[in-house]
C-alpha positions as CSV (number, residue, x, y, z in Angstrom):
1,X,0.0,0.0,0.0
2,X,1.2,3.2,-0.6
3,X,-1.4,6.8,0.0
4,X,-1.3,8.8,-2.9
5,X,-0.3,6.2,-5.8
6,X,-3.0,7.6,-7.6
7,X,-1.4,10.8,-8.5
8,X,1.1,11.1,-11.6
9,X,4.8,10.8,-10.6
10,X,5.3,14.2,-11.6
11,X,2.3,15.2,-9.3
12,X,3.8,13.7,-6.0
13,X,7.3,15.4,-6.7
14,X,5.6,18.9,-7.2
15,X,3.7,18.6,-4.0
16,X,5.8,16.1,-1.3
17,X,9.3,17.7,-0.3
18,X,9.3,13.7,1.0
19,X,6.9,11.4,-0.5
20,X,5.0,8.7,1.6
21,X,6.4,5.6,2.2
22,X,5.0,2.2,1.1
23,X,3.6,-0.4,3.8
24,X,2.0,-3.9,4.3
25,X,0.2,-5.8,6.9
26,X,3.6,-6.7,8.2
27,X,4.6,-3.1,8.6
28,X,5.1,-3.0,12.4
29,X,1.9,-2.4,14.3
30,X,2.5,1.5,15.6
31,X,3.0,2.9,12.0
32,X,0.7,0.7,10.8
33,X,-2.0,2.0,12.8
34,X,-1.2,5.8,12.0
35,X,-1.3,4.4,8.2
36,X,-4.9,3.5,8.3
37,X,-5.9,6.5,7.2
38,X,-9.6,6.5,6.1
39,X,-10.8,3.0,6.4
40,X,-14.0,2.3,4.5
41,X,-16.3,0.5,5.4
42,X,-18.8,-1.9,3.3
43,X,-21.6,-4.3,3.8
44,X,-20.6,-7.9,3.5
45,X,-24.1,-8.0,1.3
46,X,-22.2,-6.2,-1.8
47,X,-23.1,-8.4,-5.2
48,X,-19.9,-7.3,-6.3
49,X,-17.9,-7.0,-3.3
50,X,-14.3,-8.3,-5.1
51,X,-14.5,-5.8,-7.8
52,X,-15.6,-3.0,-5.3
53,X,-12.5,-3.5,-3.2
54,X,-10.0,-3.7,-6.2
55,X,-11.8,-0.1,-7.6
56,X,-11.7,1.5,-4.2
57,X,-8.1,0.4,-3.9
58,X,-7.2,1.7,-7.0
59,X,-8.9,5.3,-6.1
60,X,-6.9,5.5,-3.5
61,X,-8.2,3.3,-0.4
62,X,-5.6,1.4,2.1
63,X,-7.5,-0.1,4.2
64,X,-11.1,-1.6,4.5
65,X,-13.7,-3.2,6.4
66,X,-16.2,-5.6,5.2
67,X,-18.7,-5.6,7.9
68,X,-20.7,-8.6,8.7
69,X,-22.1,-6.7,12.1
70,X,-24.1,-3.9,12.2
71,X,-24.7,-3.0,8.8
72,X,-25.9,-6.1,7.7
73,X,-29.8,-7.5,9.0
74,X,-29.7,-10.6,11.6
75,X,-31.4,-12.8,9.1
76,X,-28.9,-12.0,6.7
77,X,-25.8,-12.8,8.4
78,X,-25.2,-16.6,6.5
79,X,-25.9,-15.5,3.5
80,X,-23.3,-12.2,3.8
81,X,-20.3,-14.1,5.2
82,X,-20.7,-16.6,2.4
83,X,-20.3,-14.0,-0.1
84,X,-17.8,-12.4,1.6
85,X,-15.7,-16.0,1.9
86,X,-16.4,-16.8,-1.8
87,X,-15.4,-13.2,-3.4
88,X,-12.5,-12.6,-1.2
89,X,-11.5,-16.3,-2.0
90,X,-12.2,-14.4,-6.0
91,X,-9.5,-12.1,-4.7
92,X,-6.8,-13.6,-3.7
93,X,-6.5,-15.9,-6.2
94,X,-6.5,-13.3,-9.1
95,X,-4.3,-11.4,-7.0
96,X,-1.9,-14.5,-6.3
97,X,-2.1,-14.9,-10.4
98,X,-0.9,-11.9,-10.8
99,X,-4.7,-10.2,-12.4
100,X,-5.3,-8.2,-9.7
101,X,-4.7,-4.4,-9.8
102,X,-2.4,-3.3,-7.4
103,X,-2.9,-1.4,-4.7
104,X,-5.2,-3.4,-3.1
105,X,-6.4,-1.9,0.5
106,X,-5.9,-3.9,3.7
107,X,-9.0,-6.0,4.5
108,X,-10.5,-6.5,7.9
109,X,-13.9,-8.3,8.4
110,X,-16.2,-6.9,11.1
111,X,-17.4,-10.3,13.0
112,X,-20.6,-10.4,15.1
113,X,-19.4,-13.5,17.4
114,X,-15.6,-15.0,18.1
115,X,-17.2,-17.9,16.4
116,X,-17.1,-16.8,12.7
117,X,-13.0,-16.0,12.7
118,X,-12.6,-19.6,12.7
119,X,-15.4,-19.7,10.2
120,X,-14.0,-17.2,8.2
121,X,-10.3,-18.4,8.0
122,X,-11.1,-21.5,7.5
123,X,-13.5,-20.8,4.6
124,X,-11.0,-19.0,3.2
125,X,-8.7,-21.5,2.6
126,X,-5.6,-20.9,0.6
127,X,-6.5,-17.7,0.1
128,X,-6.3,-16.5,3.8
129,X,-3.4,-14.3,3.2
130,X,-5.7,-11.8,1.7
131,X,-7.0,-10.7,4.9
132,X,-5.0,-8.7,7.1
133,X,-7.1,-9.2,10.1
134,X,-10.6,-8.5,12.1
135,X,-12.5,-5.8,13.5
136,X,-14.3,-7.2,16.9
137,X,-17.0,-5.1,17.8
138,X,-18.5,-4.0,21.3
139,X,-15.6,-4.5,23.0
140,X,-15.4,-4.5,26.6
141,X,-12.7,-6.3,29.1
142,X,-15.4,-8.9,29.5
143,X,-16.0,-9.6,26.1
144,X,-12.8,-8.9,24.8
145,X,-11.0,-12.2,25.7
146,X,-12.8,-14.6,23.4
147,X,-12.8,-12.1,20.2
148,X,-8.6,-12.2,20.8
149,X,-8.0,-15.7,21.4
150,X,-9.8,-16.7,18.4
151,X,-7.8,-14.3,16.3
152,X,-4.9,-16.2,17.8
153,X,-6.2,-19.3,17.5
154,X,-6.7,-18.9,13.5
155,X,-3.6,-17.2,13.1
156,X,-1.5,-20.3,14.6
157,X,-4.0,-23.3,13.1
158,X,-3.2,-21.4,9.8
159,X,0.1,-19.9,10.2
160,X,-1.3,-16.7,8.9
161,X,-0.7,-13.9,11.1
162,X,-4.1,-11.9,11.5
163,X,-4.3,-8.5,12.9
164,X,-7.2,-7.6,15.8
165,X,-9.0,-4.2,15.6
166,X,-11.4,-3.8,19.2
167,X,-13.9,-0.9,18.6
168,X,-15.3,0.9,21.6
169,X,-18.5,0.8,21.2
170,X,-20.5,-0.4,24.0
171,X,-23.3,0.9,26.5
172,X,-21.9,0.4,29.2
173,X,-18.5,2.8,28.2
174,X,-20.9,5.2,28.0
175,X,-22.3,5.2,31.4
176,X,-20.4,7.5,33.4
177,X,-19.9,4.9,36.5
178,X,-18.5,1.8,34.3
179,X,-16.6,3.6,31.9
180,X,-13.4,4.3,33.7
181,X,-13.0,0.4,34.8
182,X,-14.1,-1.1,32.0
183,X,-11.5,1.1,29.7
184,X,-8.8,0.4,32.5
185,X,-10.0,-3.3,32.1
186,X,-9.7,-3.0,28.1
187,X,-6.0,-1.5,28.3
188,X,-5.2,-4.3,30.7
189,X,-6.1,-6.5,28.0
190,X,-4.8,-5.4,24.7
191,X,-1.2,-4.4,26.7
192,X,-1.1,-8.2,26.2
193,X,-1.9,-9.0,22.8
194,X,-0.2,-5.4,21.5
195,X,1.6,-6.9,18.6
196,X,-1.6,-7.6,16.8
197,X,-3.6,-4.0,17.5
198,X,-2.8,-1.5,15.0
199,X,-5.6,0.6,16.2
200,X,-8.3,0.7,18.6
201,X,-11.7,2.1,17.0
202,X,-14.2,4.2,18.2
203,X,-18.0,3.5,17.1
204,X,-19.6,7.2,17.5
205,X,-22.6,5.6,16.0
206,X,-23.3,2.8,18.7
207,X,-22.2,5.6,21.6
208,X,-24.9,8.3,20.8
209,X,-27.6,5.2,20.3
210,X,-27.1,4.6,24.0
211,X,-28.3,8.0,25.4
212,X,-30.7,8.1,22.6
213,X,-28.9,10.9,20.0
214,X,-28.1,11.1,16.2
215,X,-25.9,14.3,15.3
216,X,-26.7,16.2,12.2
217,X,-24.8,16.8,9.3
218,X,-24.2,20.3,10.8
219,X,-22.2,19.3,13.6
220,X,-19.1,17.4,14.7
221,X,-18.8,14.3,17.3
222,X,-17.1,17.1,19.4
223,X,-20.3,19.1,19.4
224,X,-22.4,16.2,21.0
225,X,-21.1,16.4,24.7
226,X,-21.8,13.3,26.4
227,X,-19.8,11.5,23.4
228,X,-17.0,13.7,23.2
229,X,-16.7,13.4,27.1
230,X,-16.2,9.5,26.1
231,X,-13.8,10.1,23.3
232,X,-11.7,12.5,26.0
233,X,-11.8,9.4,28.0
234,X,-11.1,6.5,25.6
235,X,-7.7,9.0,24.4
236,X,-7.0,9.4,28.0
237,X,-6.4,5.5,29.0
238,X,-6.2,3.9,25.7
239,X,-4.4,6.6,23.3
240,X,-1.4,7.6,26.1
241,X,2.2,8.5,24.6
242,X,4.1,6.8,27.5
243,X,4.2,3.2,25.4
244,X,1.4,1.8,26.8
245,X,-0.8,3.5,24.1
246,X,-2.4,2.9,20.6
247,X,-3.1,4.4,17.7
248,X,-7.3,5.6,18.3
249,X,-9.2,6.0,15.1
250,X,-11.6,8.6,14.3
251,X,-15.1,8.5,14.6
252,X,-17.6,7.5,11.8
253,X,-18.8,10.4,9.7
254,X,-21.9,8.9,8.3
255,X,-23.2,11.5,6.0
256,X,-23.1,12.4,2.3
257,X,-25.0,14.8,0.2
258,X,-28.5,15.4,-0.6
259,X,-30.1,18.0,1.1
260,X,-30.1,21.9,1.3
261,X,-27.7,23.9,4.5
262,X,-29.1,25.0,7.9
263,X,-25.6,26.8,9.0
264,X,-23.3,28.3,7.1
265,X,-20.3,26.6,5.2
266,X,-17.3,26.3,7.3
267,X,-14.6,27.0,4.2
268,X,-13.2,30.4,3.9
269,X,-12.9,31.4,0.3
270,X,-9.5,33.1,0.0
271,X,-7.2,29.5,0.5
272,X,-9.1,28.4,-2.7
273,X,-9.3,31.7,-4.5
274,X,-5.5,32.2,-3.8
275,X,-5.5,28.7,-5.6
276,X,-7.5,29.6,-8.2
277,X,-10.3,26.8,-7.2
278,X,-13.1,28.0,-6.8
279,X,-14.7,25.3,-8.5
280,X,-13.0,23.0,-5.8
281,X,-14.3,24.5,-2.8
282,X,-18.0,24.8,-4.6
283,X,-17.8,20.6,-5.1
284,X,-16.7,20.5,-1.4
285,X,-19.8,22.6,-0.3
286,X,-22.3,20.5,-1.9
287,X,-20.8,17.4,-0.6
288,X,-20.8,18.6,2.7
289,X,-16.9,17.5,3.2
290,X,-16.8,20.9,5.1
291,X,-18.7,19.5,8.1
292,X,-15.5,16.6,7.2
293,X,-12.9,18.7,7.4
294,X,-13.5,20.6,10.2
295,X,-14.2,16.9,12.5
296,X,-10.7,15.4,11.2
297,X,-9.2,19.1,12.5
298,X,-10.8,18.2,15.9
299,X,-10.1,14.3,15.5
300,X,-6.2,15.0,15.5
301,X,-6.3,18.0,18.1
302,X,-7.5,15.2,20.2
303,X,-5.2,12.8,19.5
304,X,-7.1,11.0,17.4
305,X,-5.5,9.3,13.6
306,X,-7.6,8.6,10.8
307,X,-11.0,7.7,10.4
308,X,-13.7,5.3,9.8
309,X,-15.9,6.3,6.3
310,X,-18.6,5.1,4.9
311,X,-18.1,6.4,1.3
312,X,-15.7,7.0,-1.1
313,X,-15.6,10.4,-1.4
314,X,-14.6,11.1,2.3
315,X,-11.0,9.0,1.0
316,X,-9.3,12.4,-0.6
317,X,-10.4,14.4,2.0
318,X,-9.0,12.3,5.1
319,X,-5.9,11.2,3.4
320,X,-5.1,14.9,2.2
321,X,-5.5,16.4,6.0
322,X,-2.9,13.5,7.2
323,X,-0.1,15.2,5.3
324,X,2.5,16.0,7.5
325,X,3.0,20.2,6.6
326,X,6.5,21.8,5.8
327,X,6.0,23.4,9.1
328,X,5.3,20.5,11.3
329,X,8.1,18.8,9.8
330,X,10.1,21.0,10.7
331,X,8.8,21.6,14.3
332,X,9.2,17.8,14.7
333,X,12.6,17.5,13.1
334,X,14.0,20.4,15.5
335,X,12.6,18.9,18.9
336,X,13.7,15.6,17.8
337,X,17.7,17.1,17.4
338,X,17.0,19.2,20.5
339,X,16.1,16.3,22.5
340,X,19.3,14.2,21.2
341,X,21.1,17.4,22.4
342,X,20.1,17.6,26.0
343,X,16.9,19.1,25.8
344,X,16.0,22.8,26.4
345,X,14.2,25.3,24.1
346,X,14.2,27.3,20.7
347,X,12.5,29.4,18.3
348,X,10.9,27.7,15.4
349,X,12.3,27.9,12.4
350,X,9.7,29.9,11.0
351,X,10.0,31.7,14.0
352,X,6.2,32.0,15.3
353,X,6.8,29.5,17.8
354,X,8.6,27.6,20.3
355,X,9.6,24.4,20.7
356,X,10.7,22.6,23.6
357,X,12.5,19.0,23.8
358,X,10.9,17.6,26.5
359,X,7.1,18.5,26.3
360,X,7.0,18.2,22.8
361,X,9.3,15.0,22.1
362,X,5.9,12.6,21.9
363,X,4.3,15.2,19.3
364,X,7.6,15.3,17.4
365,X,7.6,10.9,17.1
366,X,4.0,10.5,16.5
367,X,4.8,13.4,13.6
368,X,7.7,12.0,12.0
369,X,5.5,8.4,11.5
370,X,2.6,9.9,10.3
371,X,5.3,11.8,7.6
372,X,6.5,8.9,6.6
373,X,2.6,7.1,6.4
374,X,1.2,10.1,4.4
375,X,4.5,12.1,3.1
376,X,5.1,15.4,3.6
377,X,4.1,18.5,1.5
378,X,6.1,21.3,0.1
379,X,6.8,24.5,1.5
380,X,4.3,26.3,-0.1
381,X,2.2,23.0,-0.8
382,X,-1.2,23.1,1.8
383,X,-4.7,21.5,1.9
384,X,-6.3,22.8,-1.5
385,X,-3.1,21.8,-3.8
386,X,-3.6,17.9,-2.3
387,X,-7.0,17.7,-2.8
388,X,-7.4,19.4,-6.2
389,X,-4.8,17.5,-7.6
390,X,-6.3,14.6,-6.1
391,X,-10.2,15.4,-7.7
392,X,-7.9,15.6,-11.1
393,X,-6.7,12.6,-10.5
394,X,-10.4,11.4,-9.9
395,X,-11.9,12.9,-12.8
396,X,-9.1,11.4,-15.1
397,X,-9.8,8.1,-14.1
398,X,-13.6,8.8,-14.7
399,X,-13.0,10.0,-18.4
400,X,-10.7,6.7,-19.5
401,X,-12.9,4.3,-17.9
């Protein structure tokens, strides 16, 4: 996998002063888990599942989940996880024979029950290797244990190491008295199976349904109070820089266009008329990516990486905000040398800040990964260059298919 593969050669050198780095399932965990970048969700229903997954890939998708939980009906289930099996098992064998496009995304199945990893690996067959691992949903320290030791279980019966994504999700992590033990309980837990979580998830979605709540398109997560106190919490215990943290995703945004605006949009015009785009910002008006933008701002001020996305056009947008800037390269890269020298503290080098060693040494490592995930941009490269040239991109794939 490797972001931005889409874009021309000539396209990447104009607009990376360092160009993203490529990365597998086998990438070690930490970077692989600031990789994810958008992960995009599907039904496990899909007709066409196989074919879905190669085009999504190829417009630019690393990662994916086929989701045999929440998105698919209860009576449904047997019927979805045999399609999944039989076009995944499609899959890898073109991709083993060499038809596949490249670029194919990592591919995690969301299970309902511990039961149907076994299932699923098994069903697979010789094809297992095209699944990089499983999203295990509701997870609490109670239900936690069985979900992991049947990822280890198929991963040793099939010598195919398999990857474990818990998402937070649960009732009772809402409810202000269980949360804090069952989220101590949780870190407990994954602290011993950490070389197999690249990420722990958050399910926004299943959070507000306890208390009752669905946000509109017109705000963020951060705007619906009890949830974000939960998010503030699951960063707290799970997402710590000390070592005994992970990678936490970002929320679901849910939402794409059909309707007319209550608020106004949240896009100044002068970054894209300095940019001559006004076209660009327009087509990110009426698909509400603004509302997008602005949560993915808040999802990293809060220590949050990535996101979960439930349609393709959210991809550029994620992706394009996980550029590391000139700026913040440079921040890192200082604190990083400061910190090999002893410590203490500077001016920036573009001298509108400082930057100290110590408090900022965590920032400066969890930077430098997520520059060499997602690349880092040119000097005078910022957040309308990456996506316009990636909508180019877009359309020039549209007009030769």
């Amino acid at each position: 996998m490797l972001h931005f593969h889409q874009l021309a050669d000539d396209t990447r050198a104009r607009l990376f002063a360092h160009p993203p780095c490529p990365f597998d399932a086998d990438t070690p965990v930490g970077d692989l888990g600031a990789a994810l970048g958008a992960t995009l969700y599907m039904p496990a229903t899909r007709p066409r599942l196989a074919r879905d997954l190669l085009r999504q890939g190829a417009a630019g998708a690393v990662s994916s989940v086929v989701c045999l939980e929440d998105a698919i009906a209860d009576a449904d289930v047997p019927a979805a996880q045999a399609n999944a099996v039989r076009q995944l098992r499609e899959l890898g064998a073109r991709a083993h024979q060499g038809e596949a496009e490249d670029h194919l995304p990592l591919i995690f199945i969301r299970v309902r029950q511990p039961e149907q990893i076994g299932q699923i690996t098994a069903g697979l067959g010789d094809q297992r290797d095209i699944l990089a691992g499983f999203v295990l949903p509701k997870f609490t320290d109670l239900t936690g244990p069985r979900f992991l030791d049947a990822v280890r279980d198929a991963s040793a019966r099939h010598d195919h190491p398999l990857l474990a994504m818990p998402v937070i999700e649960s009732p009772e992590v809402v409810y202000r008295e269980s949360r804090h033990d069952i989220l101590a309980g949780v870190a407990a837990l994954l602290a011993k199976h950490r070389e197999i979580i690249p990420a722990v998830r958050i399910g926004a979605t299943d959070l507000c349904a306890a208390l009752g709540i669905r946000r509109s398109r017109e705000l963020t997560i951060y705007d619906i109070g009890p949830v974000a106190d939960v998010i503030y919490d699951i960063v707290n215990i799970l997402g710590r820089a000390d070592g005994s943290g992970f990678p936490i995703t970002g929320p679901v945004w849910e939402y794409f266009p059909d309707r007319d605006r209550l608020f106004k949009p949240q896009l100044r015009e002068s970054p894209f008329v300095e940019h001559h785009a006004p076209r660009l910002r327009n087509a990110l008006l009426n698909a509400d990516l603004d509302g997008l933008i602005r949560e993915v701002v808040l999802d990293r001020a809060n220590g949050l990486t990535g996101k979960t996305v439930v349609h393709p056009s959210h991809l550029l947008t994620v992706h394009a905000l996980s550029v590391v800037s000139h700026e913040e390269h440079s921040d890192a890269v200082d604190v990083i040398a400061q910190s090999a020298a002893g410590g203490g503290v500077t001016a920036s080098g573009y001298r509108n800040k400082m930057n100290e060693a110590g408090p900022h040494l965590a920032w400066a490592q969890r930077t430098l990964t997520r520059a060499r995930m997602f690349g880092v941009a040119r000097e005078d490269v910022g957040l309308v260059d990456l996506l316009a040239a990636g909508q180019e991109a877009q359309q020039s794939r549209e007009r030769s298919a």
